[in-house]
Wavefront OBJ file of the C-alpha trace (Angstrom):
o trace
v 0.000 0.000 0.000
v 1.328 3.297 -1.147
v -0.718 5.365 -0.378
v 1.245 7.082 2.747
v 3.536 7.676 0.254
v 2.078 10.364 -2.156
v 5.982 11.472 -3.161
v 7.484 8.585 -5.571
v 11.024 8.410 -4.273
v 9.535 7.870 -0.469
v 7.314 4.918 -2.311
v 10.462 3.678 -4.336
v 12.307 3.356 -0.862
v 10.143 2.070 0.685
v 9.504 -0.552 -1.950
v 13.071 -1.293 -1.989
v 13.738 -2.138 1.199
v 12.286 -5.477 0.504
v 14.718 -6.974 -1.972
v 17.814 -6.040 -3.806
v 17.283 -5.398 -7.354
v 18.449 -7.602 -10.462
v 21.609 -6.314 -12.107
v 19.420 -6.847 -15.626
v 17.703 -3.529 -16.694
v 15.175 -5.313 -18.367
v 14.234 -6.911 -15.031
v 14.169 -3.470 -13.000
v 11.998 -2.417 -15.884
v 9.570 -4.532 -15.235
v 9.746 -4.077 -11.681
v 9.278 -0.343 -11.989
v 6.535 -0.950 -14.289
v 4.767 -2.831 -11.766
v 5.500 -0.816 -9.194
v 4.284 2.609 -11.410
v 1.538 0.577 -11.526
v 0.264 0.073 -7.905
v 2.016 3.529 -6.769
v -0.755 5.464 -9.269
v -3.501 3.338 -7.964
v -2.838 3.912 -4.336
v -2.363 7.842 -5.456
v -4.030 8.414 -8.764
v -4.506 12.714 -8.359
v -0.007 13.035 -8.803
v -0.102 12.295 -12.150
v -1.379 11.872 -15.293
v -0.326 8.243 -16.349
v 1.089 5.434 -15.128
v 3.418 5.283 -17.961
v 4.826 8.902 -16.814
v 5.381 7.049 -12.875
v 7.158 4.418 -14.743
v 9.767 6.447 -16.282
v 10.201 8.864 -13.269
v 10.630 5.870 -11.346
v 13.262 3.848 -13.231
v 14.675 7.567 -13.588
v 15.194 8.175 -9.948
v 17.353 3.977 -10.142
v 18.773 5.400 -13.175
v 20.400 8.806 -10.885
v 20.806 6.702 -8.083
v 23.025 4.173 -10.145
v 24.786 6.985 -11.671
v 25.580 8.764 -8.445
v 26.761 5.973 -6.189
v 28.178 3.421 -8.694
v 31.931 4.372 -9.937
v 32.108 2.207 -13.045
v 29.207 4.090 -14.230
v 29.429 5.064 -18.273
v 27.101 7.768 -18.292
v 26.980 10.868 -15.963
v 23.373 12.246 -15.601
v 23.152 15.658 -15.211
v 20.435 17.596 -13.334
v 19.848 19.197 -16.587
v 19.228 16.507 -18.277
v 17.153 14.492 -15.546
v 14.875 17.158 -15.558
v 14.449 17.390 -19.205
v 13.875 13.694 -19.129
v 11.238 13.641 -16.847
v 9.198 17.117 -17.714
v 9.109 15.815 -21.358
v 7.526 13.127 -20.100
v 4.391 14.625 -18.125
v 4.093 17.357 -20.940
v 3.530 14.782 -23.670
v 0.418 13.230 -21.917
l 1 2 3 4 5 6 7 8 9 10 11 12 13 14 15 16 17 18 19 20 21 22 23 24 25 26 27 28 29 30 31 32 33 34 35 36 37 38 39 40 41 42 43 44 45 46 47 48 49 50 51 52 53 54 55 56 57 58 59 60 61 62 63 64 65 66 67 68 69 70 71 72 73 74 75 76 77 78 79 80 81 82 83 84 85 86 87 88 89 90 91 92
């Protein structure tokens, strides 16, 4: 139940806690889809679609890898989170 959780990241945290996620990004894909899933039905006024959850949630993994993980490729920049994720809401 999500639904004390009306921020995503708090929800993705607390979701995490449970297990430790799959090195395969197709598996945390599906994961976070699930999870978009469930997180807009506990708290369907935040946003408009459960595919825009889904991205803002594998987002937030995708920053968290890229902060914390040294033999990460790709350096995400605010910039560019943001433009990833406003695109996203916009479109819908």
């Amino acid at each position: 139940d999500f639904t004390p959780f009306p921020l995503i990241d708090e929800a993705l945290r607390q979701f995490l806690a449970a297990f430790r996620l799959p090195g395969e990004s197709q598996k945390i894909d599906r994961l976070m889809e699930q999870f978009a899933f469930k997180w807009c039905q506990d708290n369907p006024t935040i946003v408009k679609s459960v595919d825009t959850a889904h991205v803002l949630a594998f987002s937030v993994i995708m920053l968290n890898t890229d902060a914390h993980n040294p033999m990460s490729e790709c350096v995400l920049t605010k910039e560019s989170f943001i433009e990833m994720n406003t695109s996203t809401e916009d479109s819908k």
